[in-house]
C-alpha positions as CSV (number, residue, x, y, z in Angstrom):
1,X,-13.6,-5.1,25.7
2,X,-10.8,-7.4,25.0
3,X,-7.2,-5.2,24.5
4,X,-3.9,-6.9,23.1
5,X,-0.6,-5.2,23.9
6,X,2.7,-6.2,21.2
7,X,5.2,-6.6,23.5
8,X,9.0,-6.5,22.5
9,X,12.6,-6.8,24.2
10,X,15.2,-4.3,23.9
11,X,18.5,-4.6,25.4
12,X,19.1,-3.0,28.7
13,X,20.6,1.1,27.7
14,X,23.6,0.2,29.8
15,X,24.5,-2.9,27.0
16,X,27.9,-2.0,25.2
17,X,26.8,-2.7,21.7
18,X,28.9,-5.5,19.6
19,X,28.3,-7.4,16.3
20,X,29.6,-10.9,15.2
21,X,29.4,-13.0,11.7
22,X,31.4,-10.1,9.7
23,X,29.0,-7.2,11.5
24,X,25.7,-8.7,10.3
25,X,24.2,-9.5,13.9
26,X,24.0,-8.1,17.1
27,X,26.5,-10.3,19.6
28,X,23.7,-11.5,22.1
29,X,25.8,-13.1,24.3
30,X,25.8,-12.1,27.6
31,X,23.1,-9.0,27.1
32,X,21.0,-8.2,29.6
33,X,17.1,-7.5,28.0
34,X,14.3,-5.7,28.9
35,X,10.8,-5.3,28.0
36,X,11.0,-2.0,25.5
37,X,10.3,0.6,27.8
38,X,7.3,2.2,25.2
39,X,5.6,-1.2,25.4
40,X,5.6,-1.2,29.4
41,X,5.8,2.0,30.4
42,X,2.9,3.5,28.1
43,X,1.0,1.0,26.1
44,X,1.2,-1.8,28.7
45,X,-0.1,0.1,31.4
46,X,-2.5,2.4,29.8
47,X,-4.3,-1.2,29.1
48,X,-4.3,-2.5,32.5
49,X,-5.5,1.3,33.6
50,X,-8.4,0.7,31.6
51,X,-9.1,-3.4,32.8
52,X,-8.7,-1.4,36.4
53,X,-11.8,0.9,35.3
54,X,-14.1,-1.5,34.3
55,X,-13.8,-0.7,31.2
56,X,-11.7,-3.7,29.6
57,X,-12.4,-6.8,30.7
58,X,-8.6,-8.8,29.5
59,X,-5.2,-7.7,28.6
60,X,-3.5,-10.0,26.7
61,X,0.3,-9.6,25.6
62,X,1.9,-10.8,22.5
63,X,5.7,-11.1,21.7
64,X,7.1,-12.5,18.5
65,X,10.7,-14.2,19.5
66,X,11.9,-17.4,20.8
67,X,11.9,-19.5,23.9
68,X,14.8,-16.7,25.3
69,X,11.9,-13.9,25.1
70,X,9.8,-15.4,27.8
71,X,11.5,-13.9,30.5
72,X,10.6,-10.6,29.2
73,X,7.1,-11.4,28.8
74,X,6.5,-13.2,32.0
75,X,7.5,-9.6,33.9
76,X,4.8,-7.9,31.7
77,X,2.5,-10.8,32.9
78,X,4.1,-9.9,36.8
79,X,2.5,-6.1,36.0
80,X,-1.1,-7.4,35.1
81,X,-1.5,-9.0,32.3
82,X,-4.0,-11.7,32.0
83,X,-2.2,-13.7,29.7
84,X,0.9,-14.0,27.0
85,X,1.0,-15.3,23.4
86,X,4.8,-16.0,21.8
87,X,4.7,-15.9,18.1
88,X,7.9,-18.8,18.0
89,X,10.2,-17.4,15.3
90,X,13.1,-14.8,15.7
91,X,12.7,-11.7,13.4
92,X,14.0,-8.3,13.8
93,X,12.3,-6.8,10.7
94,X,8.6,-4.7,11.7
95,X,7.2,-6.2,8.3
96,X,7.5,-9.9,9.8
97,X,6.4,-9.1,13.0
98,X,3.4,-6.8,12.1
99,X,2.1,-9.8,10.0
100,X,3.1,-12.4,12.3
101,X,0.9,-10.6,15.0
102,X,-2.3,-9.6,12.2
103,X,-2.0,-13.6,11.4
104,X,-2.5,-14.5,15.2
105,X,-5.0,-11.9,16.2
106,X,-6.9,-11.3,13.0
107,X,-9.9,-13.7,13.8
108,X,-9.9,-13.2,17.8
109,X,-11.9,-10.2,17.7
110,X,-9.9,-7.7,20.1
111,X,-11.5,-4.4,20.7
112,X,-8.2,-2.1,21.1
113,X,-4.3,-3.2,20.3
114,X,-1.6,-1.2,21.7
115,X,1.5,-1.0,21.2
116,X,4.9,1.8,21.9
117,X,5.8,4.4,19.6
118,X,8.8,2.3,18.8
119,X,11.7,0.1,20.2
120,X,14.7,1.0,21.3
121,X,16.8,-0.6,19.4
122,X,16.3,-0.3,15.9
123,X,13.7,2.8,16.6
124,X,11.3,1.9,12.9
125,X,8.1,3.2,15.1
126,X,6.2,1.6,11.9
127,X,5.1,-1.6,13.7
128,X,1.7,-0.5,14.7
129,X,1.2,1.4,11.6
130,X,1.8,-2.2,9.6
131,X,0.2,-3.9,12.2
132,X,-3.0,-1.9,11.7
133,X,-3.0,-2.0,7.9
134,X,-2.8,-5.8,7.9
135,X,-5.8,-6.0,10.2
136,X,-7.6,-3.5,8.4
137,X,-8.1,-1.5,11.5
138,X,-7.9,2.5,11.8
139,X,-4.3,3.9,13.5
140,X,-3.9,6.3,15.4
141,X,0.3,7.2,16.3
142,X,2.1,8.6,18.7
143,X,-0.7,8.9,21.3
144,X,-0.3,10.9,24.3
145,X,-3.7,10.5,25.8
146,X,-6.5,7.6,25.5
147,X,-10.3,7.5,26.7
148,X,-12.4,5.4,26.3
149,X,-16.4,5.9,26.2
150,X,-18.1,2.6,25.0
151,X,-16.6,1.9,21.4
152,X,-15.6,5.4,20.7
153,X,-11.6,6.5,21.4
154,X,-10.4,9.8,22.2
155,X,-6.9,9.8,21.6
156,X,-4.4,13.2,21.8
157,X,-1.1,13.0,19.6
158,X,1.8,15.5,19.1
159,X,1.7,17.4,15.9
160,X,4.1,19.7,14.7
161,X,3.8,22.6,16.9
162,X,0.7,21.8,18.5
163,X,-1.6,18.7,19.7
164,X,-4.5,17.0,18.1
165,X,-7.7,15.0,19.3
166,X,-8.9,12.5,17.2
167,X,-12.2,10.6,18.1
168,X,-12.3,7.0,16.5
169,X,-15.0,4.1,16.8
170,X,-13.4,0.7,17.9
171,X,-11.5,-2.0,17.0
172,X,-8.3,0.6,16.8
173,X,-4.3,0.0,16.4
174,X,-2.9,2.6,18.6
175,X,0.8,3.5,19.3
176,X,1.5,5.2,22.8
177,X,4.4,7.5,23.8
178,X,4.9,9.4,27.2
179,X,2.2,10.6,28.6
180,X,-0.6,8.0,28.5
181,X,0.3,6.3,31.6
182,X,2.9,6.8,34.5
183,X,5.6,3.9,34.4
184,X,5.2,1.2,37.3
185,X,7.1,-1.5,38.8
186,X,5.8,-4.9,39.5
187,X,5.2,-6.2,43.1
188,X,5.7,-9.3,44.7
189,X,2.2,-10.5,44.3
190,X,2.4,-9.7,40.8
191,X,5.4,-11.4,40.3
192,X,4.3,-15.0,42.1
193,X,1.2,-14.3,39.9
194,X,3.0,-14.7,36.8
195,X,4.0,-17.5,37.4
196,X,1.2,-19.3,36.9
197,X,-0.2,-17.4,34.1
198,X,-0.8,-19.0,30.7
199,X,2.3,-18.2,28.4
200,X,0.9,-19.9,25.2
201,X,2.8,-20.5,22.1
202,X,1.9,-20.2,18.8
203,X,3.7,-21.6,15.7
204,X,4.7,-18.4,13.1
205,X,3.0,-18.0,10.1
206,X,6.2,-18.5,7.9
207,X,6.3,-14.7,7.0
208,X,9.3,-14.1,4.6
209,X,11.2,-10.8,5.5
210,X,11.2,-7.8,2.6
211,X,14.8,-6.9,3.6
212,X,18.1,-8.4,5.3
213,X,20.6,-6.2,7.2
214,X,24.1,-5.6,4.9
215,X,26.1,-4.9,7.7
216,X,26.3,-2.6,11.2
217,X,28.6,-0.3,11.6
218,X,29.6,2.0,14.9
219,X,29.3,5.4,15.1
220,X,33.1,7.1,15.0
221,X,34.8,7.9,18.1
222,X,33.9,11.2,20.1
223,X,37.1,13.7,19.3
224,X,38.9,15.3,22.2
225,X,37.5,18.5,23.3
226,X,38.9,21.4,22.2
227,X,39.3,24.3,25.1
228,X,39.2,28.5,24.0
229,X,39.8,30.9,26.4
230,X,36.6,32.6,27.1
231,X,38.6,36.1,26.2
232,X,40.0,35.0,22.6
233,X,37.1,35.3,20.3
234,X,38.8,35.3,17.0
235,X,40.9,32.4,18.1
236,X,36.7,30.5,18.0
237,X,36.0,32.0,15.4
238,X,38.9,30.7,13.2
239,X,38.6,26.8,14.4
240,X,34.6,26.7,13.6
241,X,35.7,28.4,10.0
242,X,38.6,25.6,9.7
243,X,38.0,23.0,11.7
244,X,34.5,22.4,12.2
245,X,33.4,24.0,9.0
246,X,30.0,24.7,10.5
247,X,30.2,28.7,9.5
C-alpha cells in the first residue's frame, strides 16, 4: 500500500503577523516556518505508523510551494518519509493546491492520502475535501482514529456531541486531527537520512485561482481591563448593561 501525505508550511505561532503591498500579502521576510503541525503531528505520522506495521509499504510527501518550501519538507523526509514531491508554483488558495496535488497523483495509483484537518494559517480545512473530489476518491474528515485491515478503513471522527465509525474500501482522502498519532521529533539519523532522499520537482499544472485576497486586516487592539470590587455587584451589573452591552 502506497500512502501520500500533502504536506504544507505554516509560520512558526511565535511569528508577529505583518502585511506589505497595501495589506494584500503576508510580509515573509524574516518568518520563521514550520511544517503545519496537523500535517506532521497527525497525518504524517499516522502514515509512517502504518509503513512501521507492515502494512504500507511507502510514504511519500507532497508540498505545493517554491524552492523556499524545501526546508520544510526535507524535516518531514528527516521523520520517515521515503520520499518528497514539490509542486513548483506559490499558491495560497486550497482550490489551486487541491488540483495541483489531484493533477500529480491522479495516475500514480496511491492506496490512502492524508492530509491535517487544516493549516494554521488561513485554517479553510477544505483541502482534503477538494482534494478528494478531484480524484474521485471517498473522504472521510476530521479523523481521530485510522485502521487499516487490507483495503478496508476504519476511521473514528468527532460529530456533534458524539463520535462516529465509518468503514470505507480503499483508495481514501482522509483528514486527521489529534488523536490519530502522538507527535514526534526527528532524530539525528533521520535527519542525515534526509539528506539524501529524493526531493523531486514537478512543474504545476497552471491551475488558475477562483479568488484573490482584497486586503488583510488586524484584529483591534485588546482594551484595558476593567477591575470591580468583588463586593459591588450593581456597579458589574451596570458596565455589562452600558458598556459591554452583552445583557
Amino acid at each position: 500500500m502506497k500512502i501520500l501525505v500533502c504536506i504544507s508550511q505554516a509560520p512558526d505561532t511565535t511569528t508577529k503577523i505583518a502585511f506589505t503591498d497595501n495589506n494584500t500579502k503576508f510580509a515573509s521576510q524574516g518568518v520563521t516556518y514550520i511544517i503545519n503541525p496537523h500535517d506532521e503531528w497527525y497525518a504524517l505520522v499516522r502514515a509512517l505508523e502504518l509503513k512501521e506495521s507492515g502494512i504500507a509499504t511507502a510514504v511519500h510527501l507532497v508540498t505545493v510551494g517554491k524552492a523556499d518550501v524545501e526546508p520544510v519538507i526535507r524535516k518531514a523526509l528527516a521523520l520517515g518519509g521515503d520520499e518528497a514531491i514539490r509542486i513548483d508554483t506559490d499558491s495560497n488558495e486550497p482550490y489551486v493546491i487541491a488540483m495541483e496535488i489531484a493533477h500529480y497523483a491522479e495516475s500514480l495509483g496511491y492506496d490512502l492520502v492524508l492530509c491535517g484537518k487544516e493549516s494554521i494559517d488561513y485554517n479553510n480545512g477544505i483541502v482534503g475535501a477538494m482534494l478528494a473530489e478531484f480524484l474521485e476518491l471517498n473522504y472521510i474528515g476530521f479523523a481521530t482514529k485510522l485502521d487499516i485491515a487490507g483495503n478496508i478503513a476504519t476511521v473514528s471522527r468527532e460529530i456533534d456531541g458524539g463520535e462516529e465509525t465509518d468503514t470505507c474500501k480503499l483508495p481514501l482522502v482522509i483528514s486527521c486531527q489529534k488523536g490519530v498519532a502522538e507527535p514526534r521529533i526527528p532524530n539525528m539519523r533521520g535527519i542525515m537520512a534526509a539528506r539524501t532522499k529524493p526531493l523531486k520537482v514537478v512543474a504545476a499544472a497552471g491551475i488558475q485561482p477562483l479568488s484573490t485576497i482584497v486586503n488583510f486586516e488586524m484584529p483591534p487592539a485588546k482594551s484595558g481591563v476593567k477591575m470591580i470590587a468583588a463586593d459591588n455587584m450593581d456597579e458589574l451589573v451596570n458596565l455589562l448593561h452600558t458598556e459591554a452591552k452583552v445583557i
